[in-house]
N, CA, C and O atoms as a MOPAC input file, in Angstrom:
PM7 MOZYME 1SCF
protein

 N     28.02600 1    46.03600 1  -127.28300 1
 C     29.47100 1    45.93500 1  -127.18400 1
 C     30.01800 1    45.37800 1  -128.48500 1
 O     29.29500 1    44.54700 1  -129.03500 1
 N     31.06800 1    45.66000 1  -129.02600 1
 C     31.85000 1    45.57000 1  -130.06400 1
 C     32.81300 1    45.45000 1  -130.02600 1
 O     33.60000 1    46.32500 1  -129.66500 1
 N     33.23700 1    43.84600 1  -130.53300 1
 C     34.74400 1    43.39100 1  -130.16400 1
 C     35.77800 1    44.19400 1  -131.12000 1
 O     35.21200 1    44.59600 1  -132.13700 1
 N     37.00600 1    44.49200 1  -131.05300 1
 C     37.73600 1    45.12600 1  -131.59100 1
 C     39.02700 1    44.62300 1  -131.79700 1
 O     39.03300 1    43.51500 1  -131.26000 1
 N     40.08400 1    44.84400 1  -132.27400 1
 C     41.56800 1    44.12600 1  -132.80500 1
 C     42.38300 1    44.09600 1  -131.59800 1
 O     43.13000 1    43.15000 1  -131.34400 1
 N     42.21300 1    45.41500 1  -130.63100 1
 C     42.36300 1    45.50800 1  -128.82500 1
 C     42.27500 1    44.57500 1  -128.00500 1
 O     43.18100 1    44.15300 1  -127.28700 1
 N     40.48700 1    43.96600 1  -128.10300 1
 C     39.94500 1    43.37900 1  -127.27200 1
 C     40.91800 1    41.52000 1  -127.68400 1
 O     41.44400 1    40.80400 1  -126.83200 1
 N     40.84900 1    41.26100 1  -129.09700 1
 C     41.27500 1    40.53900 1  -129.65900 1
 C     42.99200 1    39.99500 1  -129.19600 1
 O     43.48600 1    38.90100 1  -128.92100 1
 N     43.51900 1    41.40400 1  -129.29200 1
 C     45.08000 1    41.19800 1  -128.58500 1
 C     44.98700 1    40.91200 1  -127.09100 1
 O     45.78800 1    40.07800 1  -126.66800 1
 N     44.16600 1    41.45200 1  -126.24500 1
 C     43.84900 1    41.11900 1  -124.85700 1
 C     43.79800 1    39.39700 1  -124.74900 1
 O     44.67500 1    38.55300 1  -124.56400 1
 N     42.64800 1    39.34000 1  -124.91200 1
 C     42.03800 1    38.02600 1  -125.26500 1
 C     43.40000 1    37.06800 1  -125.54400 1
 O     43.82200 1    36.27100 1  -124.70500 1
 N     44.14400 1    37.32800 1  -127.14400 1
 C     45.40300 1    36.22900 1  -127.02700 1
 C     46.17300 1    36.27000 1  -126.44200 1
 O     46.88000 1    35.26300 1  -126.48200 1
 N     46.62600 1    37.40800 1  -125.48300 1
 C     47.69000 1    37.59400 1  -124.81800 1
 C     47.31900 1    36.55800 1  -123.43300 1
 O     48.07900 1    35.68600 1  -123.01300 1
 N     45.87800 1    36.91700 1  -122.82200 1
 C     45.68900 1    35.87200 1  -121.86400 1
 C     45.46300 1    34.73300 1  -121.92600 1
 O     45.29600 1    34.01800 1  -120.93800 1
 N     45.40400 1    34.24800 1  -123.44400 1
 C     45.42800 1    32.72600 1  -123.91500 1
 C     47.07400 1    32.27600 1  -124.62100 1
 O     47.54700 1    31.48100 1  -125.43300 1
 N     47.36400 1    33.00000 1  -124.01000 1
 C     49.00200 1    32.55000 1  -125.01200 1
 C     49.04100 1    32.33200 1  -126.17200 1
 O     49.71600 1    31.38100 1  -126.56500 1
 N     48.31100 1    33.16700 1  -127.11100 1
 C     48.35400 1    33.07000 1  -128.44000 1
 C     48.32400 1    34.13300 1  -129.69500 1
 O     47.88600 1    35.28000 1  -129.60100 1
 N     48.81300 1    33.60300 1  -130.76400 1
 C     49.56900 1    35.10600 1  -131.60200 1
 C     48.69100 1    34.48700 1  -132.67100 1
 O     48.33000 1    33.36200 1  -133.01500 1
 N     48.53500 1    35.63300 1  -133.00100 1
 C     47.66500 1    35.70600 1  -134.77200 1
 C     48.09400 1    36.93000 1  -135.34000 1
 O     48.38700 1    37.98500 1  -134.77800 1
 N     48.08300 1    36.53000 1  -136.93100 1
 C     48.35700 1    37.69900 1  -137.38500 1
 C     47.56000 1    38.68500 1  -137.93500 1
 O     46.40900 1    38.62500 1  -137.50200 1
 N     47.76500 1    39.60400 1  -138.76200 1
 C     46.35000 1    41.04900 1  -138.94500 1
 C     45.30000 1    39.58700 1  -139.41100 1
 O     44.44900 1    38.99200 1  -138.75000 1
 N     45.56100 1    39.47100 1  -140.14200 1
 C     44.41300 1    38.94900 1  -141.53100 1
 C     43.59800 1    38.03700 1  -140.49300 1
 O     42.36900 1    37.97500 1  -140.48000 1
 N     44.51600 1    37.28300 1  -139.55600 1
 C     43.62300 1    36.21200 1  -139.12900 1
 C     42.71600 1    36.75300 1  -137.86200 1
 O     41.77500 1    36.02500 1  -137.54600 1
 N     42.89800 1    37.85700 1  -137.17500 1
 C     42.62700 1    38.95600 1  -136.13900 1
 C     41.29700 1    39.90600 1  -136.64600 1
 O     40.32500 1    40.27800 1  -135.98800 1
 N     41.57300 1    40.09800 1  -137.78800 1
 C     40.42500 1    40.42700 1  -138.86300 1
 C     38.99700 1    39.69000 1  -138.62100 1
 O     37.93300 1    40.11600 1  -138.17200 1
 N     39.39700 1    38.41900 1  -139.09600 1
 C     38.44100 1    37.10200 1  -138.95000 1
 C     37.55500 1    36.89200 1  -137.65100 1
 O     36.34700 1    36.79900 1  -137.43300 1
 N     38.88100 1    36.85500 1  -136.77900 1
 C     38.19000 1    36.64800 1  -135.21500 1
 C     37.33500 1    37.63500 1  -135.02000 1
 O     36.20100 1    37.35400 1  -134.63300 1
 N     37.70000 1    38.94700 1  -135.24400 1
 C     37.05400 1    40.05100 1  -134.86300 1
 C     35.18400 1    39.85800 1  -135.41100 1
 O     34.14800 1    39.99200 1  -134.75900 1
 N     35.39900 1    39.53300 1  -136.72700 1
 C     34.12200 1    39.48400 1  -137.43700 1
 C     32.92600 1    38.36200 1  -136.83200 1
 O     31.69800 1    38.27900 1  -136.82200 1
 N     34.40200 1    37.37100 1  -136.21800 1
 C     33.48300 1    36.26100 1  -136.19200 1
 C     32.91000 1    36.46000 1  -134.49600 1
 O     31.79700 1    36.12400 1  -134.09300 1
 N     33.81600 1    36.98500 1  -133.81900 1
 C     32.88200 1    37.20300 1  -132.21300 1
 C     32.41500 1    38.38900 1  -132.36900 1
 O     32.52800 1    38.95400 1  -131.28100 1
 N     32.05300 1    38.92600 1  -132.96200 1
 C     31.16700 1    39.84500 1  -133.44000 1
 C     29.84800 1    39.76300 1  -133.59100 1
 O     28.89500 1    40.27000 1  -133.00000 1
 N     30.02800 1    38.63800 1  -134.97400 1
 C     28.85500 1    37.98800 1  -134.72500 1
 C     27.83500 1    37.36700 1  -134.09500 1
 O     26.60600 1    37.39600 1  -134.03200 1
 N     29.39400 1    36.41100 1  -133.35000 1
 C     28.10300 1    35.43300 1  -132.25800 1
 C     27.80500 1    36.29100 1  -131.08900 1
 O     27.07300 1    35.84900 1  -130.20300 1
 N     28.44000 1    37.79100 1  -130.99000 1
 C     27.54800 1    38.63500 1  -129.46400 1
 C     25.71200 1    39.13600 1  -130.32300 1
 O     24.56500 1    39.01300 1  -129.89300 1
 N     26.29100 1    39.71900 1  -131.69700 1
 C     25.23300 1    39.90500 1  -132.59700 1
 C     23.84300 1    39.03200 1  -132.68200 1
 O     22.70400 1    39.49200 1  -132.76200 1
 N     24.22300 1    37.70300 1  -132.64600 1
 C     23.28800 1    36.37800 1  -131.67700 1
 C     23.32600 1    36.28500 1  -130.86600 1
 O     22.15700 1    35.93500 1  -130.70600 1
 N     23.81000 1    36.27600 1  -129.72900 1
 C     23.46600 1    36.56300 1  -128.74300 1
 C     21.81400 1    37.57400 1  -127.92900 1
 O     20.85900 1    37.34600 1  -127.18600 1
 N     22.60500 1    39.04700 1  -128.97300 1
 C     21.78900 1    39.78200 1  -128.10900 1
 C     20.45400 1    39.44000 1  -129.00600 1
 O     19.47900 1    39.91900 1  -128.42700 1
 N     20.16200 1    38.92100 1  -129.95200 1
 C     18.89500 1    38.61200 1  -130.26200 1
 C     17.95000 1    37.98500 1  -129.64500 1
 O     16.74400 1    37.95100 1  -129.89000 1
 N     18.80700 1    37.28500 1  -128.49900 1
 C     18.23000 1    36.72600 1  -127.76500 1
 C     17.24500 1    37.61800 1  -126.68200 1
 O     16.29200 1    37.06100 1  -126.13700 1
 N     17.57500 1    39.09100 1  -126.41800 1
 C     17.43200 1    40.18800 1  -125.73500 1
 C     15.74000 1    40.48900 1  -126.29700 1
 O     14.89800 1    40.93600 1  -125.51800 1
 N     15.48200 1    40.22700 1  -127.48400 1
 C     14.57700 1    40.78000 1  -128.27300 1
 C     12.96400 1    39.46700 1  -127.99200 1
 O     11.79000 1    39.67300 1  -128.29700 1
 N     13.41400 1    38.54600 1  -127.50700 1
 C     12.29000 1    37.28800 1  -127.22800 1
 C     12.10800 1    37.66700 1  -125.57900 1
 O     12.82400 1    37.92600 1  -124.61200 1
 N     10.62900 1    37.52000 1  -125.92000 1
 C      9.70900 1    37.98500 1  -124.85400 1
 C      9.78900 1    36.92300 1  -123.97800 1
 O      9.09900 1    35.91400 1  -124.12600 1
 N     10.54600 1    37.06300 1  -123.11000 1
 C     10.39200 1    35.37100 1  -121.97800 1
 C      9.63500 1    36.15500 1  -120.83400 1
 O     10.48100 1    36.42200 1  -119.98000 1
 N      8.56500 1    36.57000 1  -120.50900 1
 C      7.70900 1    36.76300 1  -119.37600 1
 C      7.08500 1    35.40400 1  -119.29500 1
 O      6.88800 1    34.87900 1  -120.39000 1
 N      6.73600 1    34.72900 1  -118.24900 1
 C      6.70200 1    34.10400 1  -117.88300 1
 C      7.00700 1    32.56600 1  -118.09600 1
 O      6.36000 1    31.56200 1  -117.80000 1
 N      8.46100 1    32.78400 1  -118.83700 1
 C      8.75100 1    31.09000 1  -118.82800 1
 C      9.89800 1    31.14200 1  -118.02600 1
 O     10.71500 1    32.05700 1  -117.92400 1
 N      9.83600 1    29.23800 1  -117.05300 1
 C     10.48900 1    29.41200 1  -116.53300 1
 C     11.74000 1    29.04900 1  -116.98000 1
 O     11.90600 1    28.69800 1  -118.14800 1
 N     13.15400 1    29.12300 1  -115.72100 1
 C     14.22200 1    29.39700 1  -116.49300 1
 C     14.29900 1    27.43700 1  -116.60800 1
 O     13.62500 1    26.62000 1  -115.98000 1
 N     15.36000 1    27.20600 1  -117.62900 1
 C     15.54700 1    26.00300 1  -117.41700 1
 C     16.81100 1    25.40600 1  -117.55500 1
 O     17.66900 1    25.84700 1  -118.32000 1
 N     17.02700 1    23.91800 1  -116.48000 1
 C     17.80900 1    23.57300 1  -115.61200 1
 C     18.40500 1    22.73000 1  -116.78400 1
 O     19.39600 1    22.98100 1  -117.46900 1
 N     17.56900 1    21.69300 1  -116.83900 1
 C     18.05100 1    20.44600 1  -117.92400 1
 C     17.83100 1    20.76800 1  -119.71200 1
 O     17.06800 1    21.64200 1  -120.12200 1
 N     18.46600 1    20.08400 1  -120.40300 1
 C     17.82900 1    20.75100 1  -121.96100 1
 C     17.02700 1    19.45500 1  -122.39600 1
 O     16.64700 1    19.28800 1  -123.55500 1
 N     16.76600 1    18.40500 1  -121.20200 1
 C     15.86700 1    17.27500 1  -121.74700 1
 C     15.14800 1    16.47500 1  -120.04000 1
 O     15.49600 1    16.35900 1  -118.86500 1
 N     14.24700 1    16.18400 1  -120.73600 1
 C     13.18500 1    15.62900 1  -119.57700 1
 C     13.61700 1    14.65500 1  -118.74300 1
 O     13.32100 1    14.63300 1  -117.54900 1
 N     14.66600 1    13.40300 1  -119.57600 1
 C     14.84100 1    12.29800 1  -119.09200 1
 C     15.80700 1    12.72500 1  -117.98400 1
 O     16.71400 1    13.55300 1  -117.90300 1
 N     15.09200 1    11.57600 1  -116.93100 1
 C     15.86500 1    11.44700 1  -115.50900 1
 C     16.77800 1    10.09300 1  -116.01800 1
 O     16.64300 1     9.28300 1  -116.93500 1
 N     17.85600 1    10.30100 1  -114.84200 1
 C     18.74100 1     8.70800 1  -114.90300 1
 C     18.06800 1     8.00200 1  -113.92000 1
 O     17.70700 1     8.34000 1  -112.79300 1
 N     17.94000 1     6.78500 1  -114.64200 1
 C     17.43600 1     5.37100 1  -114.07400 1
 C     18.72000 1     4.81400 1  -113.41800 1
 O     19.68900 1     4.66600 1  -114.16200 1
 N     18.81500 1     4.56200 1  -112.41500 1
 C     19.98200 1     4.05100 1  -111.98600 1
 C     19.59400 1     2.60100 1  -111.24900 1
 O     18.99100 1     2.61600 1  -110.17600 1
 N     19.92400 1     1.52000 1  -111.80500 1
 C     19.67700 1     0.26900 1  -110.52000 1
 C     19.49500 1     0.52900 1  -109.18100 1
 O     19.56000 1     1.60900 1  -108.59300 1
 N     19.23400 1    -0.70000 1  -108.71200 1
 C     19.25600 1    -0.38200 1  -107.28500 1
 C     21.12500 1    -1.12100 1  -106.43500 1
 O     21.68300 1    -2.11000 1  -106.91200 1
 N     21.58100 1    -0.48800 1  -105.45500 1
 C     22.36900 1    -0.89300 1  -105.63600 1
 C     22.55300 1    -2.59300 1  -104.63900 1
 O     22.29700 1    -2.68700 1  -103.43800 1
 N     22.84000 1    -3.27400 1  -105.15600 1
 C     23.34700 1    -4.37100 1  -104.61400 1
 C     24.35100 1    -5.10300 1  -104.12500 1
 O     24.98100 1    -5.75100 1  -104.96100 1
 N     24.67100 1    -5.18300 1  -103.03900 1
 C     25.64000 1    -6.07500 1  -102.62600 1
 C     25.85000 1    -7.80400 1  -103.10900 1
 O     25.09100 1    -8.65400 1  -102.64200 1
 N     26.80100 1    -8.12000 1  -103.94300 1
 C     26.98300 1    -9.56700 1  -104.43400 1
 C     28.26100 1    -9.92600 1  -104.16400 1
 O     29.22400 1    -9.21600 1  -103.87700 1
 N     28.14100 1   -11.50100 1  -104.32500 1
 C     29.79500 1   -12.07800 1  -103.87400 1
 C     30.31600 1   -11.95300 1  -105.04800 1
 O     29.84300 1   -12.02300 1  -106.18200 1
 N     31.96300 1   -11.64400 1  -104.39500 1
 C     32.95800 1   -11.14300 1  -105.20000 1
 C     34.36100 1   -12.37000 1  -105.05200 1
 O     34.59700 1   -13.41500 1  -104.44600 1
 N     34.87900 1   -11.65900 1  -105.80200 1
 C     36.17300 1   -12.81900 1  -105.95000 1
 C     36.93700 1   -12.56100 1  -104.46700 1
 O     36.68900 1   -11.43600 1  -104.03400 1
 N     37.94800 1   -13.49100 1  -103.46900 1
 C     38.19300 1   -13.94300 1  -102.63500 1
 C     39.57600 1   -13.11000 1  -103.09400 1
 O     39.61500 1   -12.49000 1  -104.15600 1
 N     40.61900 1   -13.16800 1  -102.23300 1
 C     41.81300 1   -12.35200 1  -102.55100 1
 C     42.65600 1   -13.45300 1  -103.03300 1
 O     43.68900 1   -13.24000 1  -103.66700 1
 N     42.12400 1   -14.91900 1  -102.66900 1
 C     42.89400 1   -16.36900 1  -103.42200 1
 C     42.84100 1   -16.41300 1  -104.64200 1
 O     43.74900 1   -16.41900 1  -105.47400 1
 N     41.15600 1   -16.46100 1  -104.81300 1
 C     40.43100 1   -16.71000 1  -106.05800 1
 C     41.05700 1   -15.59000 1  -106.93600 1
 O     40.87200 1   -15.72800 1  -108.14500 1
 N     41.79700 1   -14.45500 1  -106.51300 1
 C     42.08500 1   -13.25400 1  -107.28800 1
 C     43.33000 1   -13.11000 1  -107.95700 1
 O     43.58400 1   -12.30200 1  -108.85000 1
 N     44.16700 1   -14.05000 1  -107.40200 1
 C     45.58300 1   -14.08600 1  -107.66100 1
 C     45.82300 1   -15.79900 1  -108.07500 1
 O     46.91700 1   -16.33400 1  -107.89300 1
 N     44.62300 1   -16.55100 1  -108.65500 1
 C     45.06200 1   -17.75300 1  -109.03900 1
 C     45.84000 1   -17.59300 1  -110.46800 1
 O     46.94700 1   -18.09800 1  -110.65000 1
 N     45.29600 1   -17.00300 1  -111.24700 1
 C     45.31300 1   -16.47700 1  -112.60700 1
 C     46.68400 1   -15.17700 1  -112.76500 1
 O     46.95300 1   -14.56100 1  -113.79600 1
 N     47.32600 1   -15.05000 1  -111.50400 1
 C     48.14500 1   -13.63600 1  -112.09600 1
 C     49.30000 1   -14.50400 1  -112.26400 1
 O     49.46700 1   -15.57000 1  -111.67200 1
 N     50.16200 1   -13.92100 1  -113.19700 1
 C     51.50500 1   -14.45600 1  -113.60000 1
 C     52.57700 1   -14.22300 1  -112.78600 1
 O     53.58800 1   -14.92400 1  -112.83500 1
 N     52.42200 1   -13.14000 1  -111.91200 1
 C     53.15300 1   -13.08900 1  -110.52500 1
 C     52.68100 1   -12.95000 1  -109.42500 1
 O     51.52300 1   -12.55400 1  -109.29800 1
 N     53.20700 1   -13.14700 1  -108.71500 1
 C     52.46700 1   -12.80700 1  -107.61600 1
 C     53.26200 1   -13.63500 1  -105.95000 1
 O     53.68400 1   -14.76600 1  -105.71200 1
 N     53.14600 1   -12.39100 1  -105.14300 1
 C     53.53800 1   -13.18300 1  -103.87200 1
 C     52.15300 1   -13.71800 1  -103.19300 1
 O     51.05800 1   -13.85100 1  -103.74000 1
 N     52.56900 1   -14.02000 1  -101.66000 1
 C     51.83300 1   -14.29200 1  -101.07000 1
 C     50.27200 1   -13.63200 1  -100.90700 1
 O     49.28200 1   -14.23300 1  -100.48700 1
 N     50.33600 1   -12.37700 1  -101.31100 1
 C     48.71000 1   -11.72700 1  -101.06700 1
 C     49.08200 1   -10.88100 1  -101.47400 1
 O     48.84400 1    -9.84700 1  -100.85000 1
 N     49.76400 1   -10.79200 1  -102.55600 1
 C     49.99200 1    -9.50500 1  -103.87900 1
 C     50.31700 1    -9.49400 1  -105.11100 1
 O     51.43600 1    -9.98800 1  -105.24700 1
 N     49.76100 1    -9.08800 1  -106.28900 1
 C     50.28300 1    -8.75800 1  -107.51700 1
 C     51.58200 1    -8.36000 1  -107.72600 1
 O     51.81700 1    -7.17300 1  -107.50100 1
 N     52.60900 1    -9.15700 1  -108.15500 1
 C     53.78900 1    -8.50700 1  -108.78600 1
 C     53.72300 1    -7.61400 1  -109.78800 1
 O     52.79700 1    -7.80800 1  -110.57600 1
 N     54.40600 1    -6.71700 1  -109.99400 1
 C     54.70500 1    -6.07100 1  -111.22400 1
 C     55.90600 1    -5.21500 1  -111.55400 1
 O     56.31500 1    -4.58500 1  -110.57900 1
 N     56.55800 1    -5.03300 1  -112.64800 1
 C     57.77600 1    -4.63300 1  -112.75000 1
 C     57.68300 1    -3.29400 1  -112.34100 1
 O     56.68800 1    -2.62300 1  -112.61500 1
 N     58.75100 1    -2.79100 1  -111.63200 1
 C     59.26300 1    -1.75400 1  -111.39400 1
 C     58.63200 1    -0.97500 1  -112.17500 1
 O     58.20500 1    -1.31800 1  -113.27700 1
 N     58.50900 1     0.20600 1  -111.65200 1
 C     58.18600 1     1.31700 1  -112.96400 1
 C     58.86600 1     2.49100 1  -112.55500 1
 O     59.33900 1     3.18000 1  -113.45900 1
 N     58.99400 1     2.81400 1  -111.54500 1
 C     59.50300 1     4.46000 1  -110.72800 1
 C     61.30700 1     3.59100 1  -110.63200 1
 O     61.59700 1     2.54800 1  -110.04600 1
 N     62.07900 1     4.38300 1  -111.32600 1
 C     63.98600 1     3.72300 1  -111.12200 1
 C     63.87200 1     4.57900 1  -109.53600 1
 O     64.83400 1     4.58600 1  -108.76800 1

């Protein structure tokens, strides 16, 4: 397949975008190319490798998870600069 100045106008029209000849030129050459790599890929003998999922071995280590004491809803609002009875003040934001 062979991208063309067509395929190119398609392409910006469904991306909302305008280019002009010279720069349409460019694109053309340049996804051209990378299908041109691509299909080289067509040419490597993959019989029997398998396909693969990750592009690296490492698994995530994740802790274990733990339950610990946390701040109190008192202890949470000693420190705020406003605040009512069992809430954070804060200025208006929505008029």
């Amino acid at each position: 397949m062979n991208i063309t100045t067509k395929t190119v106008d398609e392409i910006a029209f469904l991306a909302r975008l305008e280019f002009n000849n010279q720069e349409k030129e460019s694109i053309v050459n340049d996804m051209n190319k990378m299908l041109n790599f691509v299909n080289k890929l067509n040419e490597v003998n993959t019989d029997g490798v398998a396909p693969l999922i990750y592009m690296t071995n490492a698994h995530d280590v994740l802790r274990p998870d733990v339950a610990v004491a946390t701040l109190t809803q008192k202890e949470a609002l000693l420190n705020a600069p406003k605040k009512d009875s069992d809430y954070f003040k804060a200025p208006k934001v929505i008029g």
